[in-house]
C-alpha positions in Angstrom: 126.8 106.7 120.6 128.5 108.6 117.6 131.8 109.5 117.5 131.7 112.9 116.6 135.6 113.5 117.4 136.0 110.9 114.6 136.1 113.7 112.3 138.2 116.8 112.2 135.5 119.3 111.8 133.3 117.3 114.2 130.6 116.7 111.5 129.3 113.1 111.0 126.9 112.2 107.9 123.4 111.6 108.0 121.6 109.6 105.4 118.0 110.6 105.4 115.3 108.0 104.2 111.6 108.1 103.8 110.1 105.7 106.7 107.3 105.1 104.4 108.9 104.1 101.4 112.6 103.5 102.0 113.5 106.0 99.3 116.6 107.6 100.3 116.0 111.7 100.5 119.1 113.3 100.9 123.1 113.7 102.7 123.5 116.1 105.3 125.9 116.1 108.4 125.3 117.1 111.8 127.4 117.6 114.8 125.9 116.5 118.8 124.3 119.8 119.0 122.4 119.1 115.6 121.5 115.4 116.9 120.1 116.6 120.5 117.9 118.9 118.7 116.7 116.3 116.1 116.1 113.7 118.9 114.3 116.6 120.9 112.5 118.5 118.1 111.4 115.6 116.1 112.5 117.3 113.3 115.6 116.7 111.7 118.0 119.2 112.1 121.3 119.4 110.6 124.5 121.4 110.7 124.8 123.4 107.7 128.4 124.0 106.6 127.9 126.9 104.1 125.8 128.9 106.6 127.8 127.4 109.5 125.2 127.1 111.7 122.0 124.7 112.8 119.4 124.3 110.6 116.5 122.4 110.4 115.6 121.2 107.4 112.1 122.7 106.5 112.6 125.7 108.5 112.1 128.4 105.2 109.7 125.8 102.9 108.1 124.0 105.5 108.6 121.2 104.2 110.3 119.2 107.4 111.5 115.7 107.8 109.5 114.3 110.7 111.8 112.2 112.5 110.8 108.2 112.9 113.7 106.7 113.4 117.5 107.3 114.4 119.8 104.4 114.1 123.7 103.9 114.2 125.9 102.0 112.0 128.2 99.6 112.9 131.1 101.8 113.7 129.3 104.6 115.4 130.3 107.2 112.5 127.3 107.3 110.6 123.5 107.9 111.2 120.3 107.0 109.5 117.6 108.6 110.1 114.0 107.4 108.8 112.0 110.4 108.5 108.1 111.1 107.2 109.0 114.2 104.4 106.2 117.1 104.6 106.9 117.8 101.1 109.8 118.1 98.6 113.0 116.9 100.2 115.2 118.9 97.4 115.6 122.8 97.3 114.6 122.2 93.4 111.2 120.4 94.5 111.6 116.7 93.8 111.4 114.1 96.4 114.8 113.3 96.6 118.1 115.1 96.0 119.6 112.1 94.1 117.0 112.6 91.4 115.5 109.8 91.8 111.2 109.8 91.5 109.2 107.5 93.8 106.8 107.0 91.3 105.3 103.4 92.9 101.8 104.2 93.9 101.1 103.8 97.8 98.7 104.4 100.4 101.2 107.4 101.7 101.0 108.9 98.0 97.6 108.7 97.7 97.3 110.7 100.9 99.5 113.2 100.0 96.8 113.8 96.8 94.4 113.6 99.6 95.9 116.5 101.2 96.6 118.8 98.4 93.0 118.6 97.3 92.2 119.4 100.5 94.9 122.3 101.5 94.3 123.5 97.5 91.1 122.7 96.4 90.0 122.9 92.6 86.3 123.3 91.0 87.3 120.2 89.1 88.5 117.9 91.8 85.8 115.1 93.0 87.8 115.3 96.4 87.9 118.7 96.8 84.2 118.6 96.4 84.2 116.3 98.8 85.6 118.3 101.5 83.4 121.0 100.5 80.6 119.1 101.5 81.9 118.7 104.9 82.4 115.8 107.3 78.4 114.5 107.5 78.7 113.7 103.3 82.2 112.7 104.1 81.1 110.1 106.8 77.9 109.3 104.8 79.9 108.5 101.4 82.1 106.1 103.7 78.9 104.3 104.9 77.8 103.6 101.6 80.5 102.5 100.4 81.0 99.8 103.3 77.7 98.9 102.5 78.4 98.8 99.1 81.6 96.4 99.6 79.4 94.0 101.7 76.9 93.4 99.1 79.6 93.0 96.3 81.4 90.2 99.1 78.4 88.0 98.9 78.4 87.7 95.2 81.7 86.2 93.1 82.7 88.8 91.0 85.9 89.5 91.9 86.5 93.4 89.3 83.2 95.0 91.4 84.4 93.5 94.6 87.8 94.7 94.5 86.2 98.1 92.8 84.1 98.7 95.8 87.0 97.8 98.3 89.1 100.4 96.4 86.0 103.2 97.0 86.2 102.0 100.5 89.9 102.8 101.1 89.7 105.9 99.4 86.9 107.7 100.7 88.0 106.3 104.2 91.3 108.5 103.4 89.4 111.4 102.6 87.8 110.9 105.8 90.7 110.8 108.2 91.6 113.9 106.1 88.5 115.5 106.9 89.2 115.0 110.7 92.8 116.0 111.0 94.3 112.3 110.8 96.0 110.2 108.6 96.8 106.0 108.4 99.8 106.2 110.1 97.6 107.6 112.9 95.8 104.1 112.3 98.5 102.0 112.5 100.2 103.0 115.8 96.6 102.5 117.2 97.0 99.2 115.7 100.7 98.7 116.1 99.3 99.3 120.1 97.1 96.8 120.3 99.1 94.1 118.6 101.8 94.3 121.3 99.4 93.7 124.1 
């Protein structure tokens, strides 16, 4: 349980990182009322000192820190919280407020493209046309593509297999797009059935 009386002005820090990709995102400070509201909301909510009041992070751009995980450290002063970012972290629009650029490519980036294309689409984007086509071309591009991968597994060369298994995962992407789900969505499914 944080000590909040530890501090005079009853404000403990809160070290925000990316679940995803451990990047760390930002500072902020919160005080219990700020922490039951994260842990309730789901979205992290601090306690802001120049407007002296709550405010949830998110709550003007949209861009919210979906909470993951809240843990303590050893002394019960500080928190860490692992969040998924909905965009920008920074008031000046980069992913972190330390300047630092998560430019390693993941599966969580490439869905973020995914998105955009999606939420923005442009006449030049192959994914955007994608989604234009709607979800039976969607579903029918992932089917060939499975097929695709199958007949490139039975042969050894390793460029076209790996090629085909990269089509695969991203029109697979495109397609949990397309229905309103993303890998993470995936994973607890999978996370699930692992614990049994």
């Amino acid at each position: 349980m944080i000590n909040f009386s530890k501090y005079a002005d009853g404000l403990a820090p809160v070290i925000i990182q990316d679940a995803a990709t451990q990047q760390v995102l930002m500072l902020g400070f919160m005080n219990a009322e700020a922490l039951e509201k994260t842990r309730t909301e789901g979205k992290v909510t601090f306690y802001s000192r120049s407007k002296q009041r709550l405010w949830t992070k998110g709550e003007t751009s949209n861009n919210f820190l979906l909470v993951k995980e809240i843990l303590e450290d050893c002394d019960a002063d500080t928190l860490l919280i692992k969040a998924d970012p909905q965009g920008p972290t920074c008031h000046t629009g980069t992913t972190s407020c330390f300047g630092t650029v998560n430019d390693t490519f993941s599966l969580q980036a490439l869905e973020q493209v995914i998105r955009d294309r999606k939420n923005n689409p442009t006449e030049k984007s192959y994914t955007a046309s994608l989604f234009a086509k709607g979800i039976n071309k969607i579903a029918q591009k992932v089917g060939e593509e499975a097929v695709e991968i199958v007949i490139e597994a039975k042969d050894d060369n390793k460029e076209l297999f790996l090629g085909e298994a990269a089509d695969l995962m991203f029109h697979y992407l495109v397609l949990l797009q397309a229905k309103g789900f993303e890998l993470k969505d995936v994973l607890q499914v999978l996370e699930a059935r692992h614990k049994r």
